[in-house]
Rosetta silent file (secondary structure, phi, psi, omega in degrees, C-alpha in Angstrom):
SEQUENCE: XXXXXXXXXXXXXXXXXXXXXXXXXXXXXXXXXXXXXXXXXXXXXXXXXXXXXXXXXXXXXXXXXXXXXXXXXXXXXXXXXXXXXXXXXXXXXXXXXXXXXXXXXXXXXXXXXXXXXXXXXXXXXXXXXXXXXXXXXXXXXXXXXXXXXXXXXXXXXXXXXXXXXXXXXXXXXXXXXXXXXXXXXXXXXXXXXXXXXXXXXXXXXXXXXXXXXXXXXXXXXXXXXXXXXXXXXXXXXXXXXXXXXXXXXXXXXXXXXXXXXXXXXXXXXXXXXXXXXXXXXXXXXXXXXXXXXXXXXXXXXXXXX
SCORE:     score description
SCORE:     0.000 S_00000001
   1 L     0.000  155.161  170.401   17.146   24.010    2.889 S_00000001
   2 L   -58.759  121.693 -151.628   17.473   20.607    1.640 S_00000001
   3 L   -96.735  158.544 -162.815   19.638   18.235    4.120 S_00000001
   4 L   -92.200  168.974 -163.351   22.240   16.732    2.307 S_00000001
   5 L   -66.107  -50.566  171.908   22.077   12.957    1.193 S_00000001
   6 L   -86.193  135.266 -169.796   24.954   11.897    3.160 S_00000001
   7 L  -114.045   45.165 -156.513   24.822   11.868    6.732 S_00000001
   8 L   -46.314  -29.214  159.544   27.715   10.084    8.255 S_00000001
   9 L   -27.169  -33.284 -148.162   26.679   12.619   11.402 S_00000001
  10 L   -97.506  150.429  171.797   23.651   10.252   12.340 S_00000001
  11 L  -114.009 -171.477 -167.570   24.201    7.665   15.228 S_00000001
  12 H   -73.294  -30.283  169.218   22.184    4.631   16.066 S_00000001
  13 H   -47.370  -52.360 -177.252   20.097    6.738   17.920 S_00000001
  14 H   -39.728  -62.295 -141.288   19.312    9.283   15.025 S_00000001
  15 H   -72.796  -19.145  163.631   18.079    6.264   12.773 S_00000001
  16 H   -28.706  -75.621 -157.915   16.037    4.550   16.446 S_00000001
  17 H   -61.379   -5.000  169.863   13.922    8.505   15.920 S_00000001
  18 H   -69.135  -60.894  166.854   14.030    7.798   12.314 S_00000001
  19 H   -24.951  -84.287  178.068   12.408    4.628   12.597 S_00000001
  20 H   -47.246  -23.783 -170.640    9.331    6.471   14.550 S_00000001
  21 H   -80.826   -8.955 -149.824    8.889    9.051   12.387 S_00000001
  22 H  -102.314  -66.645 -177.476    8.429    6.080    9.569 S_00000001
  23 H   -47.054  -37.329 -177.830    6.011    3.996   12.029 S_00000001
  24 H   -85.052  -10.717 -171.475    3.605    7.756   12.274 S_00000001
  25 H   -82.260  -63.580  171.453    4.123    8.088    8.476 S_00000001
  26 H   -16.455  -52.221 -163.298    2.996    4.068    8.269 S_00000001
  27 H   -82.032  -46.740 -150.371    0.058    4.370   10.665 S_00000001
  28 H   -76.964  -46.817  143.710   -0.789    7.885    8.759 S_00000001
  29 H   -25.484  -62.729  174.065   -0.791    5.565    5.254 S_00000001
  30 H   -31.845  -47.010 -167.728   -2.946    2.973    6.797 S_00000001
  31 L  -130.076  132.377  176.684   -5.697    5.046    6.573 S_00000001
  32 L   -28.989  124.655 -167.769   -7.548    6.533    4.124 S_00000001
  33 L    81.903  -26.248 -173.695   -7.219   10.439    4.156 S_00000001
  34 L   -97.226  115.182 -176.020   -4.549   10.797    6.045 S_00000001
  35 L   -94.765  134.118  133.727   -1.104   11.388    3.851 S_00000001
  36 L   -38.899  -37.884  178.558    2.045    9.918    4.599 S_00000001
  37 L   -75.246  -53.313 -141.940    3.740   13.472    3.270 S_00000001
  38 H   -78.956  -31.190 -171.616    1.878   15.574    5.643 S_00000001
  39 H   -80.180   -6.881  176.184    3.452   13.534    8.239 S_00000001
  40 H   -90.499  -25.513  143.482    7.265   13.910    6.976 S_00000001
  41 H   -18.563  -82.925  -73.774    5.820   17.299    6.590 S_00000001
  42 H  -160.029  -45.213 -168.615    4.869   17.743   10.293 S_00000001
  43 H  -106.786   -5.978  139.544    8.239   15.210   11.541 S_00000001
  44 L   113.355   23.587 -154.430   10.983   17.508    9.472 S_00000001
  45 L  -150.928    9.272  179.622   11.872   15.224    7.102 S_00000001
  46 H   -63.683  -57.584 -173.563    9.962   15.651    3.766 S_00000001
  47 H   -60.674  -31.465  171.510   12.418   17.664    1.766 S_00000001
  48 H   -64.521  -39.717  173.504   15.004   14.998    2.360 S_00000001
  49 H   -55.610  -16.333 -174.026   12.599   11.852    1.605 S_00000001
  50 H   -95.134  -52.144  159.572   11.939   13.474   -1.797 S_00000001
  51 H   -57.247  -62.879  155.246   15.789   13.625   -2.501 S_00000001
  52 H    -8.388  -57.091  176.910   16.243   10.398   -1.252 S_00000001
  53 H   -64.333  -39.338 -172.724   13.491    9.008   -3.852 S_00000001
  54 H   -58.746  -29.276 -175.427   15.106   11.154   -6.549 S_00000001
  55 L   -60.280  -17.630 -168.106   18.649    9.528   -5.772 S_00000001
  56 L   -94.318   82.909 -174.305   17.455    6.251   -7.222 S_00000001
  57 L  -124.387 -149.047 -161.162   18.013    7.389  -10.252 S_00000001
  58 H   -78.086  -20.096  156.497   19.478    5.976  -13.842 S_00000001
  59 H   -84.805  -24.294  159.015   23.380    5.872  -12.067 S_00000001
  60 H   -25.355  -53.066  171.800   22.082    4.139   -9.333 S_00000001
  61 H   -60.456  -35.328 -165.722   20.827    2.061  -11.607 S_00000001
  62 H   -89.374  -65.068  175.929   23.733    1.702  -13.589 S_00000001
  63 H   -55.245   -8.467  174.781   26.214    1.308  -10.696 S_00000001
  64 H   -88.088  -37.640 -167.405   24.011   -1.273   -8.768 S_00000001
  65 H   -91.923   -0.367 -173.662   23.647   -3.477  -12.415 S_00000001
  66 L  -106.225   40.862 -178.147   27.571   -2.956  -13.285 S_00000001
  67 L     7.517   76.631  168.351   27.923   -4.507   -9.337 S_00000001
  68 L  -112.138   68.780 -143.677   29.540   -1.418   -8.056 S_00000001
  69 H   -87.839  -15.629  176.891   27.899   -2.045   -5.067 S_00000001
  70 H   -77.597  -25.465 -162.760   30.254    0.607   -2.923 S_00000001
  71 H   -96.028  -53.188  176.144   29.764    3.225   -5.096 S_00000001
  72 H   -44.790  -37.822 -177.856   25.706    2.652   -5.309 S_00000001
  73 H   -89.307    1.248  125.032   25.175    2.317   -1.738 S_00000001
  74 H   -15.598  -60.382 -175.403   27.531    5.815   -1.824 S_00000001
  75 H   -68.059  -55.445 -157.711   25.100    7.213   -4.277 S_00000001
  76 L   -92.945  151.285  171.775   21.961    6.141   -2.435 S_00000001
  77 L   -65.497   38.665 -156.788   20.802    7.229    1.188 S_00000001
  78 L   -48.535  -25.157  173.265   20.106    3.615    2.132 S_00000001
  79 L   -49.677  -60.972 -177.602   20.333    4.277    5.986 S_00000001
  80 H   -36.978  -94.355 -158.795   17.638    7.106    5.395 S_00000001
  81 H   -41.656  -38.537  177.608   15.365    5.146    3.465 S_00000001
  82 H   -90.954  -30.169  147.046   15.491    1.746    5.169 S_00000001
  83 H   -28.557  -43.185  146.527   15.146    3.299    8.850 S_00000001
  84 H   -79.409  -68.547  170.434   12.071    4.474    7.639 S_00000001
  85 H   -15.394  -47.928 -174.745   10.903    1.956    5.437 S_00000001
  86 H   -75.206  -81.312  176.800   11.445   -0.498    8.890 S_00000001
  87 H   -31.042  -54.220  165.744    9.233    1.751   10.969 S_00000001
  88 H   -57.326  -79.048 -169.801    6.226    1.693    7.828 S_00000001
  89 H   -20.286  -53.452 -162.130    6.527   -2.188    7.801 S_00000001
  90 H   -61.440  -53.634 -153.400    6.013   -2.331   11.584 S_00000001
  91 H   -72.235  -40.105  152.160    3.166    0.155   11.797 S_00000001
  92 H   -29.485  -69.783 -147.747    1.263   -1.803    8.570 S_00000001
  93 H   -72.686  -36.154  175.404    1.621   -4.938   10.376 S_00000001
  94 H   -99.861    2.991 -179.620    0.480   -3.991   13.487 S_00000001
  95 H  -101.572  -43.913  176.191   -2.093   -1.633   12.545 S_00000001
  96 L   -41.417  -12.668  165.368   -3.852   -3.355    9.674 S_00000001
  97 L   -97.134   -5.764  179.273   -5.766   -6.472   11.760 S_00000001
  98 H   -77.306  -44.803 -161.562   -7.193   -3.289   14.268 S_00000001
  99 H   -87.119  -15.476 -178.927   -8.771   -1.752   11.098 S_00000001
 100 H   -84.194  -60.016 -145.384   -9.839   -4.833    9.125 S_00000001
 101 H   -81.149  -14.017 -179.617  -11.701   -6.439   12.262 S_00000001
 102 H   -80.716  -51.203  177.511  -13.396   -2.504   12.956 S_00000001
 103 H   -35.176  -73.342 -151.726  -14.335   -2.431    8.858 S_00000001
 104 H   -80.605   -3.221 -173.114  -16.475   -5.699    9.602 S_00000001
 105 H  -103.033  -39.849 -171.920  -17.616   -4.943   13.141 S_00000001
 106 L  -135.417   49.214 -148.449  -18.062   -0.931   12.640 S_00000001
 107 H   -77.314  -55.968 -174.722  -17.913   -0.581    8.324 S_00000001
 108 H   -61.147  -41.732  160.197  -20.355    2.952    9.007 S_00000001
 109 H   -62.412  -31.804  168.148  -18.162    4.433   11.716 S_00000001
 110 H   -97.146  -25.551  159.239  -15.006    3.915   10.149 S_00000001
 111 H   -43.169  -26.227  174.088  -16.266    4.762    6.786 S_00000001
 112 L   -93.870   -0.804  176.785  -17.402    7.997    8.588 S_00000001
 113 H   -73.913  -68.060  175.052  -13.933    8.389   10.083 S_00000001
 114 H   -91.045   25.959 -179.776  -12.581    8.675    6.902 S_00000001
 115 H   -78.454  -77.852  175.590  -15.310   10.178    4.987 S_00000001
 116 H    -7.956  -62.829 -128.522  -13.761   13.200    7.732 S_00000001
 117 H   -92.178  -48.167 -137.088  -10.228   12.505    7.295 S_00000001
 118 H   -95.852  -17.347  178.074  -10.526   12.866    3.161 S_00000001
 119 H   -79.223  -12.563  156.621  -13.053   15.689    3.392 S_00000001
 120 H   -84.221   -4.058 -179.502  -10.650   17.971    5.418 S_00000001
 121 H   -93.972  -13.855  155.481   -7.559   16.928    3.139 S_00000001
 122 H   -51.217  -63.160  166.797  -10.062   18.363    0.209 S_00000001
 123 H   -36.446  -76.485 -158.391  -10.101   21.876    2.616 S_00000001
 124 H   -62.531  -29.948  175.146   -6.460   21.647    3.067 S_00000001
 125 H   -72.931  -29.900 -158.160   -5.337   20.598   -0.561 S_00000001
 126 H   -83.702  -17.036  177.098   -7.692   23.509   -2.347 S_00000001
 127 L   -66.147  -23.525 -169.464   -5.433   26.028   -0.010 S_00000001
 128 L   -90.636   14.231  151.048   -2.228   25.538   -1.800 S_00000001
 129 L   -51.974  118.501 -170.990   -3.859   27.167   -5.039 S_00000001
 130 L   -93.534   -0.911  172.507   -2.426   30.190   -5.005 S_00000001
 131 L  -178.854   93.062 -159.449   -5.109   31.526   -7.308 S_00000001
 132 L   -95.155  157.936 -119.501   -7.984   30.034   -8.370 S_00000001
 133 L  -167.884  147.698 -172.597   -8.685   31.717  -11.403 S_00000001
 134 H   -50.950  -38.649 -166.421  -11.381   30.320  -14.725 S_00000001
 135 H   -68.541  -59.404 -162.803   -8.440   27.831  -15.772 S_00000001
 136 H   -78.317  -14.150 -171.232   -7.944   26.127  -12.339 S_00000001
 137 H   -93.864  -35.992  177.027  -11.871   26.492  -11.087 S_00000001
 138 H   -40.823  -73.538 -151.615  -12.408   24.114  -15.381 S_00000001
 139 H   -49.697  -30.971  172.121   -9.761   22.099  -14.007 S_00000001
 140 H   -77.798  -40.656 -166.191  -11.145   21.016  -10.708 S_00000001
 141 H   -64.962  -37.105 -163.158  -14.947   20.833  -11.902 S_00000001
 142 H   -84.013  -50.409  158.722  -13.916   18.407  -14.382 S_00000001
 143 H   -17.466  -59.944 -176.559  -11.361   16.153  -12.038 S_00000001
 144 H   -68.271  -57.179  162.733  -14.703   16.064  -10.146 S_00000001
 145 H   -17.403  -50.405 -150.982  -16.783   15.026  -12.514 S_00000001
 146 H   -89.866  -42.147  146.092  -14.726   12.565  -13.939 S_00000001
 147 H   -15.015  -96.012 -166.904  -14.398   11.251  -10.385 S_00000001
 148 H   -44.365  -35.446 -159.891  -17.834   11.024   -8.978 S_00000001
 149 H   -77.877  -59.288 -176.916  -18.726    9.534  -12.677 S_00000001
 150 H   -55.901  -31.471 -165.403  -15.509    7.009  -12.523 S_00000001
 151 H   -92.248  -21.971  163.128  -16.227    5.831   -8.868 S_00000001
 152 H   -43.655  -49.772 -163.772  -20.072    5.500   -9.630 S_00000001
 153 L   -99.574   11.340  162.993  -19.181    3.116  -12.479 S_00000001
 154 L   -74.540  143.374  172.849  -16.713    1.247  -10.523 S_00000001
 155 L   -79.363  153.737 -173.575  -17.675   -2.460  -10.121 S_00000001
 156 L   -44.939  -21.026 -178.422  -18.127   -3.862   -6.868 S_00000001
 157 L  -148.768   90.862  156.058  -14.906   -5.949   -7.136 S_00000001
 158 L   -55.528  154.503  174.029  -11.983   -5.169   -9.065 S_00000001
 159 L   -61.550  143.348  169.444   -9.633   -7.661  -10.508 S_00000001
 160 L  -122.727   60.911 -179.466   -7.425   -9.202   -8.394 S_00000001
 161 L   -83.803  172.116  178.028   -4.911  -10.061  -11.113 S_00000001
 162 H   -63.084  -38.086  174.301   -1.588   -9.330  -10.892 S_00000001
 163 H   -39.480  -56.267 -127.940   -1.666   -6.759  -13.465 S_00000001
 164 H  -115.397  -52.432  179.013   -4.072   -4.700  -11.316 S_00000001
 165 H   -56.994  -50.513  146.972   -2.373   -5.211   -7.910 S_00000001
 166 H    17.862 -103.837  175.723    0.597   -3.762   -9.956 S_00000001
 167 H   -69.040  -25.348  166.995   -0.956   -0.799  -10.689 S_00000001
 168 H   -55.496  -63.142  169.654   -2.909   -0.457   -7.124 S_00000001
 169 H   -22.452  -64.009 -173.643    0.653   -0.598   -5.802 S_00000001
 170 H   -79.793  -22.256  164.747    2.456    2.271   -7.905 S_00000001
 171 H   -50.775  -54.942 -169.976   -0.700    4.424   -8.000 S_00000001
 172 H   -67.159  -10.006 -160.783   -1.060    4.300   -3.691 S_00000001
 173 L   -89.015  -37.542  162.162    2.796    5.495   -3.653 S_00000001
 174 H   -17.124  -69.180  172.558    1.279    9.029   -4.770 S_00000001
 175 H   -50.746  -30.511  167.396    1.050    9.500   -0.981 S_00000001
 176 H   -47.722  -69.653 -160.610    4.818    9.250   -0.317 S_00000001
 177 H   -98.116    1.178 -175.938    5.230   12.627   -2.099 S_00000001
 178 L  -108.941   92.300  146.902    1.775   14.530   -1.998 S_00000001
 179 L   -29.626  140.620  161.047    0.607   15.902    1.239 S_00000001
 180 L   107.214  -52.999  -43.258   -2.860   15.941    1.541 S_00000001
 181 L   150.636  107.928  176.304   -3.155   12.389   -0.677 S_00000001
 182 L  -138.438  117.591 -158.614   -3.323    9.354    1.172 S_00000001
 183 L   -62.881   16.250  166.641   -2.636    6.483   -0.502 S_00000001
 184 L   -94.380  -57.105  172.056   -5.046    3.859    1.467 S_00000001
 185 H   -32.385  -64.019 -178.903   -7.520    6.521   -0.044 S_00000001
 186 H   -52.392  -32.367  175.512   -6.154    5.194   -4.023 S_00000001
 187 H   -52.626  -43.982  176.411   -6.720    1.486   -2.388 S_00000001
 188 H   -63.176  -67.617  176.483  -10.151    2.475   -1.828 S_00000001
 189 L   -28.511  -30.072 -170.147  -10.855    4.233   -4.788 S_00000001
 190 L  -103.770   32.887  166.295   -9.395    0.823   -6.735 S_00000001
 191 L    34.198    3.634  163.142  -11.670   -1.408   -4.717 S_00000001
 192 L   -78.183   -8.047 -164.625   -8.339   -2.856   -3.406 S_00000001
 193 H   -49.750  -70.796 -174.473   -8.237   -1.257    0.852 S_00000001
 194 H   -57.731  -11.160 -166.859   -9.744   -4.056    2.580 S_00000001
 195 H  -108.872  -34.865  165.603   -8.058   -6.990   -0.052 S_00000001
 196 H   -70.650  -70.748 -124.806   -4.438   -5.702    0.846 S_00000001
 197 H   -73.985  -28.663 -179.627   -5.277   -5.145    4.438 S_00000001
 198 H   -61.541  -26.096 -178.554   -6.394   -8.940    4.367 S_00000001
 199 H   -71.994  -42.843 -169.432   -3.178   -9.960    2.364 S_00000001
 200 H   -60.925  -70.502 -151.332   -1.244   -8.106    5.365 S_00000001
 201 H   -73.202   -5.723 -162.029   -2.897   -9.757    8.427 S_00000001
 202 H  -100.490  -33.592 -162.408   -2.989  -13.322    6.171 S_00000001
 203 L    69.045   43.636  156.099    0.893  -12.724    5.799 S_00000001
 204 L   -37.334   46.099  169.569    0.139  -12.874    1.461 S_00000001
 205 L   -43.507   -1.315  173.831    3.390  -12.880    0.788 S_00000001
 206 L  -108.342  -26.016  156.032    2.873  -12.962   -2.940 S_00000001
 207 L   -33.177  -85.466 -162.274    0.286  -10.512   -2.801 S_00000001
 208 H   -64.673   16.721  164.822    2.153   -7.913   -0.932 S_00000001
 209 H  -119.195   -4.455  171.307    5.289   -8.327   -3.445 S_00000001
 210 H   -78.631  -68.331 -164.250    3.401   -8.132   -6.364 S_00000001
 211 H   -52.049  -59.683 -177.932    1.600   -4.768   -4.575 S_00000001
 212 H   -60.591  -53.859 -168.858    5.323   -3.543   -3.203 S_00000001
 213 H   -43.218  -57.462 -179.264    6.822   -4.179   -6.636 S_00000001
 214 H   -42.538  -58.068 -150.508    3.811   -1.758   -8.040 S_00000001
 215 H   -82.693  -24.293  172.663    4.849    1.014   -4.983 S_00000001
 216 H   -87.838   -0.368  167.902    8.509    0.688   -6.267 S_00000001
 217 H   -70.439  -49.071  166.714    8.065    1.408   -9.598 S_00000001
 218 H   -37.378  -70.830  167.698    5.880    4.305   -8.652 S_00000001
 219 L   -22.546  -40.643 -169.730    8.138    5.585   -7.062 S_00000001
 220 L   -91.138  -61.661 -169.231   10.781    5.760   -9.665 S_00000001
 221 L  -104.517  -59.335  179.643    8.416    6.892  -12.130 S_00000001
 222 H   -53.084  -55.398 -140.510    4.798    8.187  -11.523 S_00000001
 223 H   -62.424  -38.558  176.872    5.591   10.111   -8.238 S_00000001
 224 H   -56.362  -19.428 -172.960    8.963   11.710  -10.336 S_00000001
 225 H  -113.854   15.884  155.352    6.640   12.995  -13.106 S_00000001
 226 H   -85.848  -18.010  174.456    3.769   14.226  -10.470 S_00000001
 227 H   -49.555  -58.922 -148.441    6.805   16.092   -9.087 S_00000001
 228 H   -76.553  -25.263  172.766    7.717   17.458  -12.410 S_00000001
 229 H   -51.967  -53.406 -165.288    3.613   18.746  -13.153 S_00000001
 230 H   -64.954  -35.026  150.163    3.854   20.390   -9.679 S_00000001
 231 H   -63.806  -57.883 -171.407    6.831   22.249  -10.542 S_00000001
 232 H   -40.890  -54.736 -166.353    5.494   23.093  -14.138 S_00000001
 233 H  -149.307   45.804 -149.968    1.756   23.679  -13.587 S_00000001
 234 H   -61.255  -57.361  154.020    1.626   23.518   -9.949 S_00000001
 235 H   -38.040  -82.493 -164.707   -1.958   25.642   -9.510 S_00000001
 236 H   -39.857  -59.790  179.725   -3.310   23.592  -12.193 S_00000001
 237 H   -60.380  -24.240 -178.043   -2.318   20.581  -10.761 S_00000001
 238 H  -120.109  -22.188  169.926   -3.683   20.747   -7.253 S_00000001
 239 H   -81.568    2.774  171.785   -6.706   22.432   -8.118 S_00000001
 240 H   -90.761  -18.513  178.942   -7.312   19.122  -10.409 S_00000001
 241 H   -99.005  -14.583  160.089   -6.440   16.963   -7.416 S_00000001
 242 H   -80.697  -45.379  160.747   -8.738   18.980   -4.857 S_00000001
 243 H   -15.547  -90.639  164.614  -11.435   17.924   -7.443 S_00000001
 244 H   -11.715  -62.020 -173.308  -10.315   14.499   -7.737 S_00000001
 245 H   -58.920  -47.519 -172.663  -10.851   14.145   -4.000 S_00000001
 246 H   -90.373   -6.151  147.314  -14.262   15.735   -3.585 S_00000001
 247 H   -75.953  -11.815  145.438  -15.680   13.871   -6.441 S_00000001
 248 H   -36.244  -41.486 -166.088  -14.495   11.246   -4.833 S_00000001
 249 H   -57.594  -13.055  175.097  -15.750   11.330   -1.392 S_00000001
 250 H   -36.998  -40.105 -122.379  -18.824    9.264   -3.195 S_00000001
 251 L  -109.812  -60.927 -175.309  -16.485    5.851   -2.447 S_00000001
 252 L   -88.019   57.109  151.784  -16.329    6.622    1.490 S_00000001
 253 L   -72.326  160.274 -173.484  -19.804    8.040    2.133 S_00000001
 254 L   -90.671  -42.018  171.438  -20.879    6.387    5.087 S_00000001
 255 L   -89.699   95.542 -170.139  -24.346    5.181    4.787 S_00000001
 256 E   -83.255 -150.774  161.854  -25.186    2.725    1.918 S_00000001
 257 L  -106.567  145.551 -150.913  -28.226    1.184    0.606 S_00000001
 258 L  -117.238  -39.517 -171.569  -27.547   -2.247    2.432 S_00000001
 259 L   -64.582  -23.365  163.756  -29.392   -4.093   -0.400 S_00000001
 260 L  -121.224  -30.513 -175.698  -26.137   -3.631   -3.319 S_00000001
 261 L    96.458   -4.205 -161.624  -23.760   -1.676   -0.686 S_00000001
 262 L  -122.665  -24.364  169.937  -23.235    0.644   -3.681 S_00000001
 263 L   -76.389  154.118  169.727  -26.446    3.800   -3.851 S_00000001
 264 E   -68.837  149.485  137.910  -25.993    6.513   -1.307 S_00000001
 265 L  -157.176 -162.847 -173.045  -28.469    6.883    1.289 S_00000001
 266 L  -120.777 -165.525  170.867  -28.926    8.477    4.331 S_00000001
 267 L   -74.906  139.127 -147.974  -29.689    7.480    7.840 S_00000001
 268 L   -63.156  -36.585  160.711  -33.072    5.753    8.709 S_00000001
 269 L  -160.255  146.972 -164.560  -33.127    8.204   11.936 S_00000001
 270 L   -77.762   79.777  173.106  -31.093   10.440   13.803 S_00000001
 271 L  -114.163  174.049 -161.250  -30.392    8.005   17.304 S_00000001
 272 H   -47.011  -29.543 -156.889  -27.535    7.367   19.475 S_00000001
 273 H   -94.275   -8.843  149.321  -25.644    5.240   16.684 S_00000001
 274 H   -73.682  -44.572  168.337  -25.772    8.107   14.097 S_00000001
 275 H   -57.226  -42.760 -178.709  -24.726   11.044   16.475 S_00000001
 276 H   -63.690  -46.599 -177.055  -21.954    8.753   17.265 S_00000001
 277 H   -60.480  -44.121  153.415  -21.247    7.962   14.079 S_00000001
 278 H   -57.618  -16.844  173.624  -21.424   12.244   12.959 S_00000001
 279 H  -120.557  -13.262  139.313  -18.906   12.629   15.470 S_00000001
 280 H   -30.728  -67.923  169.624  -16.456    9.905   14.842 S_00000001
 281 H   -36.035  -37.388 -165.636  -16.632   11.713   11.217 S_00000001
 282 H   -78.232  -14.557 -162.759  -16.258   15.311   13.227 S_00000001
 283 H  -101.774  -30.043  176.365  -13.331   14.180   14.915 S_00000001
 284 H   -57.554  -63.755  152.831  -11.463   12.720   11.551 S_00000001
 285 H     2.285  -91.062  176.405  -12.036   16.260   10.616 S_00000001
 286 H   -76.016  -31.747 -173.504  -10.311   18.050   12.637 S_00000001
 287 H   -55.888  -20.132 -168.395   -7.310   15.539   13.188 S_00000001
 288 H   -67.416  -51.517 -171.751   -6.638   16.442    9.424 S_00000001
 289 H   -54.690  -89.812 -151.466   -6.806   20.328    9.967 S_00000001
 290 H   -31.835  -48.046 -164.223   -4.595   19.997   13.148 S_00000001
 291 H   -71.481  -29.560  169.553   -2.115   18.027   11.394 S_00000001
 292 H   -57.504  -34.993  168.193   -2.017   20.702    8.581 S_00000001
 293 H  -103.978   26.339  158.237   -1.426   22.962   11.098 S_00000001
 294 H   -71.117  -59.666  158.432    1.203   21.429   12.640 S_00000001
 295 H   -33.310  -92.950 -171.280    2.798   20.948    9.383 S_00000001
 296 H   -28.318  -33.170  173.643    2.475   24.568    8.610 S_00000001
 297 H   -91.793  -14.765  171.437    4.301   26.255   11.675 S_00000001
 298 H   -64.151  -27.963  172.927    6.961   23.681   11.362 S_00000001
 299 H   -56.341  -32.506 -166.451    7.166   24.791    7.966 S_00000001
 300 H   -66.512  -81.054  179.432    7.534   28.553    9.009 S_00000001
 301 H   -15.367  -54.161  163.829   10.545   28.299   10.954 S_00000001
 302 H   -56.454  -34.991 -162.270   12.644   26.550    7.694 S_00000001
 303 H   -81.239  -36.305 -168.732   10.973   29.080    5.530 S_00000001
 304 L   -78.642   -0.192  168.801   12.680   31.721    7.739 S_00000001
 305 L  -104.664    0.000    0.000   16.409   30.616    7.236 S_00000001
């Protein structure tokens, strides 16, 4: 069951282990493939983070702008939410200058890391169909399509208006509430991963509040009405987003044509720095499955009260 929004129960300690699970959701964010969800999933703490977003709702709103400020921070789980929120900040900050200086030192090897990480969250996403069936097998083929076709015809550089940082922002927030869905993946996909991670390690403070501004509106709005498809049309909905991914996977393949950076190609010959590189990928792999199945028996136990 769902734990309830107020916890007066929690000591300084609770929100300390709070923190960490926010720093593995943070680090899990960072990188591409890897969901944020599966880890609140996996640390016991999903179904509450999803009330928690839902609490910010229009009296929240209304008692925070009529400066009822006891009864809004009443309303909202603020404890929750900024104990984690302070653990993601840390784990951004200190993981984003490891992964920017490996993109430019080791761009095929980490590209094949998370080629891994998004091609087992494809495996792992197409399981929660509970029946795929001619409507849901349309619904994926074209999600791919429209993929592989949209990330082909992305340009090499996206705007880096505000507008567009915005919308990178409220789009990557997706991962707060989707397992599977990792919202450094939507960075990529938007030609923004590497242009945030630089605004992080630059300390872009105008950047990152244009880009946070973007993840709280998402929040509020997109991620509540991807909630409301997944109640609604739930099947439907995840077999168009297992698509979505694997026509995707164009945007991390690992080996480019070096002369635009943008045709596929493959490897010139199979030597030491390709086997390494196939097993960097092999290893992204399985960390995905394992964390799914981490998730999943933690999951059993709840499902059995």
């Amino acid at each position: 069951m769902p734990l309830p929004l107020s916890r007066p129960d929690r000591t300084f300690k609770d929100y300390l282990g709070l923190a960490s699970r926010g720093f593995c959701m943070g680090a899990a964010d960072i990188v591409p493939g890897v969901s944020g969800g599966t880890m609140a999933f996996i640390l016991g703490i999903y179904h509450e983070l999803l009330d928690s977003i839902k609490a910010a709702d229009a009296k929240f709103l209304r008692l925070l702008f009529s400066l009822r400020l006891r009864e809004a921070a009443h309303h909202l789980p603020w404890r929750f939410l900024l104990s984690l929120a302070a653990g993601i900040i840390l784990a951004i900050f200190s993981l984003a200058h490891f992964l920017e200086s490996q993109l430019v030192q080791h761009p095929t090897r980490v590209w094949a890391f998370f080629f891994g990480l998004v091609l087992a969250s494809v495996v792992t996403v197409s399981r929660n169909v509970s029946s795929w069936n001619p409507a849901t097998i349309t619904a994926a083929l074209i999600a791919l399509a429209g993929a592989y076709l949209l990330v082909s015809a992305t340009a090499a550089h996206t705007p880096e208006t505000v507008w567009f940082l915005f919308l990178s922002g409220a789009l990557a927030t997706v991962a707060m509430i989707l397992p599977g869905i990792s919202g450094a993946y939507i960075l990529v996909l938007l030609g923004k991963y590497r242009f945030v991670l630089a605004a992080v390690n630059n300390r872009d403070i105008l950047t990152l509040a244009v880009v946070l501004a973007g993840a709280a509106l998402g929040l509020a709005t997109f991620a509540r009405f991807l909630s409301w498809l997944f109640s609604r049309y739930h099947d439907l909905t995840v077999a168009a987003l297992t698509g979505l991914m694997l026509g995707s996977l164009r945007k991390v393949w690992p080996w480019k044509n070096t002369a635009n950076n943008t045709e596929l190609a493959l490897p010139a010959a199979l030597d030491t720095e390709v086997a390494i590189t196939i097993t960097i990928g092999a290893v992204g792999f399985l960390a995905v499955l394992l964390l799914t199945w981490l998730a999943a028996r933690r999951q059993q136990p709840a499902a059995a009260h």
